[in-house]
N, C-alpha and C positions, 0 to 999 in steps of 0.2 A: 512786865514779867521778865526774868531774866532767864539769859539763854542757854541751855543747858551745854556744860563744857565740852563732852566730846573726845573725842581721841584725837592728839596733835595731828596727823593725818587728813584731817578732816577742817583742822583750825584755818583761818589766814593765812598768809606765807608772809614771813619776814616777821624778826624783834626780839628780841632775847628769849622771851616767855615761852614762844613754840620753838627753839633750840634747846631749852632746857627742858621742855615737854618732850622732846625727842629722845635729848639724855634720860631719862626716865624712864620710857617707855623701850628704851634698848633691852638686850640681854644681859642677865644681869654680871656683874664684875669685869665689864667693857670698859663701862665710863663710873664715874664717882664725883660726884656734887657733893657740897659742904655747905651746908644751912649760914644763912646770913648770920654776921656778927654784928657790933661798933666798929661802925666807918672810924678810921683816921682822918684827919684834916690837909688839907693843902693837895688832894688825888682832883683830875679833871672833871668835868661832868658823867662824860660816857663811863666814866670808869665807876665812878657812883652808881650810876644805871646797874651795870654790871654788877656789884657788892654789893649793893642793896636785896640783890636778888640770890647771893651764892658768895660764901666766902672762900673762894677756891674751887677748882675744880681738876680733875684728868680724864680724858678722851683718848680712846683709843689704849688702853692700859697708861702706858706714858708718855705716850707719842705727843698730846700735847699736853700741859701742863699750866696753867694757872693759878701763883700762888696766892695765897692767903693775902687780906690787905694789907694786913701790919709790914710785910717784907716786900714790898713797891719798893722801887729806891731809882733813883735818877743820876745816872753816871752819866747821863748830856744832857747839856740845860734844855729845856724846855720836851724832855720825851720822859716817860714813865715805863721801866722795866718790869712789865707785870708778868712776863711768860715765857716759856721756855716751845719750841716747836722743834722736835726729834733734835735737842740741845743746845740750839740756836737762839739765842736770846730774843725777846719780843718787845715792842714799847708803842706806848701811843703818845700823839703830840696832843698838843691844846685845843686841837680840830678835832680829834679824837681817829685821826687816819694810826693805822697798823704799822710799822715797820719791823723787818724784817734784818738782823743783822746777816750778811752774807760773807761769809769767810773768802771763798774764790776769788772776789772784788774788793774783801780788805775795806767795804762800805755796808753801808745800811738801805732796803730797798722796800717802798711803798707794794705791802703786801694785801691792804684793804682798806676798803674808805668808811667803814662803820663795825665796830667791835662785832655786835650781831648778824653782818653778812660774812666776816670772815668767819666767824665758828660755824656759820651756816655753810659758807663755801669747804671747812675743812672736814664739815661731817659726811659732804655729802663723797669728796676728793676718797678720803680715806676709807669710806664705807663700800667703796668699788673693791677695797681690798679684802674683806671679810665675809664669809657664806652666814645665813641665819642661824647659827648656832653660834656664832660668836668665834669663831675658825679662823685662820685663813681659806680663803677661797683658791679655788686649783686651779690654774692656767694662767696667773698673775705674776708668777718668778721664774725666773731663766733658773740655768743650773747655779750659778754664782749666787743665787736670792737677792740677786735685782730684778726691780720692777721692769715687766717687760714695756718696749718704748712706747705699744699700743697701748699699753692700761694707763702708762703715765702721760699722755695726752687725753683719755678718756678722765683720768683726774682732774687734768689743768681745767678741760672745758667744764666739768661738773660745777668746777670751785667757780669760773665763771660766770655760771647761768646764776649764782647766789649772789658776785658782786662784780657784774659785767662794768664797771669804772677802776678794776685793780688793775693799774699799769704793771707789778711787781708780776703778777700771777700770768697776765698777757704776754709779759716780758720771756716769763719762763717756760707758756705753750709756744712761743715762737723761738727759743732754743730748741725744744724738742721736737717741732717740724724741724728744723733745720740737721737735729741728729738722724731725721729719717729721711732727709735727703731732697724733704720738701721745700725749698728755698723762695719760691713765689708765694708761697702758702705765709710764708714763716716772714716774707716780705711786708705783705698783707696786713698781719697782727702787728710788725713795729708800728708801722703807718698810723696805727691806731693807735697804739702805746701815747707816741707822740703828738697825735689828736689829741687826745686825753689829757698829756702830760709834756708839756713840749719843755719842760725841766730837765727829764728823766737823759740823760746826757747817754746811757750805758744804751738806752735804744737806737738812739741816735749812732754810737759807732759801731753798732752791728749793722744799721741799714748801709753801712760805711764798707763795712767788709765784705758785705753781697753784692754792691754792686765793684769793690773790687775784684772779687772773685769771677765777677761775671765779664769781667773787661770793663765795663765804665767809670774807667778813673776819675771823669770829669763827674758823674755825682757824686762818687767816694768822696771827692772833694769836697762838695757842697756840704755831706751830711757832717761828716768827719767836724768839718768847720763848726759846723752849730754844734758840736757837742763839745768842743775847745771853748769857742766861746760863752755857750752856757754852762760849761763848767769855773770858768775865770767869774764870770756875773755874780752866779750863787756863791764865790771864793770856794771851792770844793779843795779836797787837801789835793786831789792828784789834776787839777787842771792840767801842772805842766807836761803830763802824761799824755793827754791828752791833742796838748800844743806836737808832741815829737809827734804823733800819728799823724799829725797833720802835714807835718814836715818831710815825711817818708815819704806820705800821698802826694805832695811838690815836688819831692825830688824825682820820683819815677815817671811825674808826666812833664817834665822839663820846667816846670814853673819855679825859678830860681826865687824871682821877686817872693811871692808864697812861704819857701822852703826857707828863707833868710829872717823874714819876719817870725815865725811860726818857730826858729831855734830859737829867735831871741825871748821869747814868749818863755819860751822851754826854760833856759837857764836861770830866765827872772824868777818862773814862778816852782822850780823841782831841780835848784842847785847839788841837789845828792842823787840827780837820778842818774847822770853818768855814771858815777860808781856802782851805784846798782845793779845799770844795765850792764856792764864792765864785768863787773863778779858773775854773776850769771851766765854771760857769753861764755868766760872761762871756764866755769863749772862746767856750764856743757860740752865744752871741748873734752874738759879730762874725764868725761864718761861717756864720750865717745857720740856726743849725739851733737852729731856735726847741721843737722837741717835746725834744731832752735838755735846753735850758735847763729847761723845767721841770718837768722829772720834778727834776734837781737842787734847785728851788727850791722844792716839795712839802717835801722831807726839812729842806733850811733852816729854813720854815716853820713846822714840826712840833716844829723842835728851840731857832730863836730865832727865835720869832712877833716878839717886840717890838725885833729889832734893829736902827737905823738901816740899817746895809750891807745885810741881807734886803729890809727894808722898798724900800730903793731900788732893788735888784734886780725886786723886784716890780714896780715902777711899771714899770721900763724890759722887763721882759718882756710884761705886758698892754698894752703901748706897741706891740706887733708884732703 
């Protein structure tokens, strides 16, 4: 006899079927699903899952957005841009993991390891934000209408308990301990990041910068490392970004050997990041914001102690 369906509430936990039971059963003009259509050809598995079931959808008014199958399209091989998250592009690979393009890092960052636990992680994230009328809820936004920093770790871990394997979502509850000052906390979560993920290169140099900040240069080193080198292995675009970090963290604990290797690394693999780093220092000189000149000229420093352009930079920052 078959078993009567029930109120999603009530169903399973986990799979697309009771997220979209969810959507449905919202208030109305929240979320909006679009009846399946004809698949297109050449889309991955999960994402078939997916379209088979809804051709399109929006969560949260627009917040997140899923479009229609026909307009999938693939601007890097092997990821499919199916969504937009508060305008942020979205794509799944051949594994069918989430990614997330991230503007701040100028990369793309694993935001879920199965289509159905991220939309189950972001109903559950963003629904922290809305009262049962379909509202916003009161004591959630500062006076600017940011999220306050406590609702936005009450989110992170929500999104968590849906897909507790997202490095990306881990990644970014342990920013947000660390904006509230919780830094062993925030410790705790990269460690796991990188259990999980020991790819993830951007967790690796934040566990780099806690314990520089703490005083132990000698693990900043270590971590800092594995994230130069894991980012050379996977060829990432900004490895050599990566090598200069490394190279700063040599130069301030005296380890020359380190600090030589790690430029040479630099220049092989991010030939234009002088200038970059160069423009920038300047920039913030001529707007007066003399503490990021030079933390900028630190990394310079580390990476072309002897070069004219550094060298001049120098003079005119210790000139302030």
């Amino acid at each position: 006899m078959a078993k009567k369906r029930g109120s999603a509430a009530n169903r399973d936990d986990g799979g697309l079927d009771r997220v979209l039971a969810l959507l449905e059963e919202a208030v109305p003009g929240l979320h909006d699903v679009e009846p399946p259509a004809e698949l297109p050809s050449g889309l991955p598995e999960p994402l078939i899952e997916l379209y088979s079931r809804c051709n399109g959808l929006r969560m949260f008014l627009d917040t997140v957005e899923i479009v229609p199958a026909r307009d999938v399209t693939m601007p890097t091989p092997g990821r499919w841009q199916f969504a937009t998250l508060e305008g942020e592009p979205i794509a799944m690979d051949h594994r069918g993991r989430i990614w997330r393009s991230d503007d701040s890092l100028d990369d793309d960052v694993c935001d879920g390891t199965r289509v159905d636990r991220w939309l189950a992680g972001l109903l559950a994230s963003f629904g922290l934000l809305y009262d049962a009328d379909g509202e916003f809820a009161d004591d959630v936004f500062d006076d600017e209408g940011e999220i306050l920093p406590a609702i936005r770790e009450k989110q992170l871990r929500a999104h968590l308990k849906r897909d507790a394997g997202s490095p990306g979502i881990r990644w970014r509850l342990a920013l947000a301990l660390l904006d509230q000052g919780a830094a062993e906390d925030a410790r705790n979560e990269l460690e796991q990041v990188v259990a999980d993920d020991p790819t993830f290169i951007w967790a690796w140099l934040d566990l780099g910068r806690i314990s520089e900040q703490h005083g132990d240069v000698g693990n900043a080193l270590d971590e800092v490392r594995m994230a130069a080198e894991t980012a050379e292995g996977v060829q990432h675009p900004q490895a050599g970004y990566f090598f200069a970090q490394l190279a700063r963290l040599a130069s301030r604990s005296g380890d020359e050997v380190t600090r030589a290797q790690a430029a040479t690394r630099t220049s092989l693999l991010a030939p234009s990041l002088k200038k970059a780093q160069l423009d920038g220092a300047r920039e913030s000189l001529a707007a007066g914001d003399v503490k990021s000149a030079k933390g900028l000229l630190e990394l310079l420093r580390a990476v072309w102690p002897r070069d004219l352009e550094v060298l001049d930079l120098a003079r005119r920052v210790e000139g302030n």
